[in-house]
C-alpha positions as CSV (number, residue, x, y, z in Angstrom):
1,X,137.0,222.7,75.5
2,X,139.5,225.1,73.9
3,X,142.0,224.4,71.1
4,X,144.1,226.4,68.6
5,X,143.9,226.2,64.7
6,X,146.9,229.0,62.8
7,X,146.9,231.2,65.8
8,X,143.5,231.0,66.2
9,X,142.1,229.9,69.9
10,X,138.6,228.0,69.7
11,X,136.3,226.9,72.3
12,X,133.1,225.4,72.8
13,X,131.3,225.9,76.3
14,X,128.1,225.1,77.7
15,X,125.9,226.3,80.4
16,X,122.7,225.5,82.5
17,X,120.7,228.6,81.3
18,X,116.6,229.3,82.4
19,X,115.7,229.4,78.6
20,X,115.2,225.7,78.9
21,X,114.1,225.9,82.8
22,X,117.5,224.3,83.5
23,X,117.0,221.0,82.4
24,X,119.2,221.2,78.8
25,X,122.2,223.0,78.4
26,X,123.2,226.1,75.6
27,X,126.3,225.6,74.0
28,X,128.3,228.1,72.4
29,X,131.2,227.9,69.7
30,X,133.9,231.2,70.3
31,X,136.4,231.9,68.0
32,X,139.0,234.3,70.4
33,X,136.3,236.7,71.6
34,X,134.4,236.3,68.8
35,X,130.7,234.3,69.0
36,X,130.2,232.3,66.4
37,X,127.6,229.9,66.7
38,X,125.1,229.6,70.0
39,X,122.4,226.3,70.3
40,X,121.3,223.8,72.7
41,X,118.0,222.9,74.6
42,X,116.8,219.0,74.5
43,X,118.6,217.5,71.9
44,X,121.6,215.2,72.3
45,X,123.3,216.6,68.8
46,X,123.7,219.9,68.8
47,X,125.8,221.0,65.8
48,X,127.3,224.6,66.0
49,X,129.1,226.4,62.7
50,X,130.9,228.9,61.9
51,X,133.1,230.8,59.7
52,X,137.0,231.7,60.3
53,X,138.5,234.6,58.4
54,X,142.6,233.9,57.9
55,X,144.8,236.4,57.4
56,X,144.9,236.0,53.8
57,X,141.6,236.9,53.7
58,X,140.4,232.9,52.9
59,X,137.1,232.0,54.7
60,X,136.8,228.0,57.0
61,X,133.8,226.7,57.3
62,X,134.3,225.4,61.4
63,X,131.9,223.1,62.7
64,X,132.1,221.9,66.0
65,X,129.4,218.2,66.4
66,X,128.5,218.1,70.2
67,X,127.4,214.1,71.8
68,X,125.0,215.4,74.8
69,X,123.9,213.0,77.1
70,X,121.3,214.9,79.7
71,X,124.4,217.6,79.2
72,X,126.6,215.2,81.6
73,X,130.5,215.5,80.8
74,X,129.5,215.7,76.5
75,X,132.2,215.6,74.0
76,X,133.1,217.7,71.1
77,X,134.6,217.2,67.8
78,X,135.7,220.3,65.9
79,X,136.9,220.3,62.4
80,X,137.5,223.0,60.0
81,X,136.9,222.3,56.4
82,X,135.9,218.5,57.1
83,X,140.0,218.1,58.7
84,X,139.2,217.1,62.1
85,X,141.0,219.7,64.5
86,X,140.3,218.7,68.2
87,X,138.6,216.4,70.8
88,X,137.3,216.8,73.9
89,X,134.8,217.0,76.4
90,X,133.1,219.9,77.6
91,X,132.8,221.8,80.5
92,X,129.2,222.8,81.1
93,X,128.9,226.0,84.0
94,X,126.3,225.7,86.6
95,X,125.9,221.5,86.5
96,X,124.0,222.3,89.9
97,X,121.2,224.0,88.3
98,X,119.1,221.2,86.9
99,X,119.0,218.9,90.3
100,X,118.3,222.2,91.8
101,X,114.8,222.4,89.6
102,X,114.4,219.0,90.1
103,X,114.4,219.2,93.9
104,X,111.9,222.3,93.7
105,X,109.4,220.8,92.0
106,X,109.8,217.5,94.0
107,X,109.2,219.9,97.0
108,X,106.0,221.4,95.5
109,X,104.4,218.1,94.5
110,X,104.9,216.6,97.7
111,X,104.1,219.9,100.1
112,X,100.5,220.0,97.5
113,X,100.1,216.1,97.9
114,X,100.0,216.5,101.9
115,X,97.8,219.9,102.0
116,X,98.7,223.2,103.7
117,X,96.7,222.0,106.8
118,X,99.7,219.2,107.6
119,X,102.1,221.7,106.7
120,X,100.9,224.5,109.2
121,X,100.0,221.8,111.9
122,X,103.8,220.7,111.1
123,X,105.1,224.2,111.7
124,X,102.8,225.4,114.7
């Protein structure tokens, strides 16, 4: 989700990273090139802050309060000094990952629950 506060472009994205064996999403909140913030992993409210230099030198407290459901299509509200900014949902890279796992350890379970004699018979 990307939004603009005084000239300022801010994002929040989220991606399917290994750190939590694909099964949570990491989100991170950018300020224009700049990493803010960075958090995720099995909670449904992840809260990332930050702080926003202005031009005249005045420091914003941004905080950007993420609604994760299983990391499916979660929504974002940023505000910047309690003033709500922006709305939105997010748009989490690699959404393929965790059914990915999921079907690779379903795999595993089920060629150990047969026995690697049905398997080579199966293959011979």
């Amino acid at each position: 989700m990307e939004s603009e506060w005084k000239g300022y472009d801010i994002s929040v994205r989220g991606n399917w990273t290994i750190k939590w064996l694909f099964l949570a999403p990491e989100y991170e909140l950018w300020v224009g090139e700049t990493q803010l913030d960075k958090k995720g992993g099995p909670t449904m409210n992840p809260k990332l802050e930050g702080l926003i230099e202005d031009k005249e030198g005045k420091l914003h407290h941004v905080v950007a309060d993420i609604v994760s459901i299983i990391g499916y299509n979660p929504s974002v509200q940023i505000s910047i000094e309690g003033e709500e900014v922006a709305t939105g949902n997010v748009r989490v890279q690699n959404f393929l990952n965790p059914f990915l796992v999921i079907f690779i350890l379903i795999s595993v379970v089920v060629m150990l629950y047969i026995g690697p004699t049905v398997i080579r018979d199966l293959f011979s």
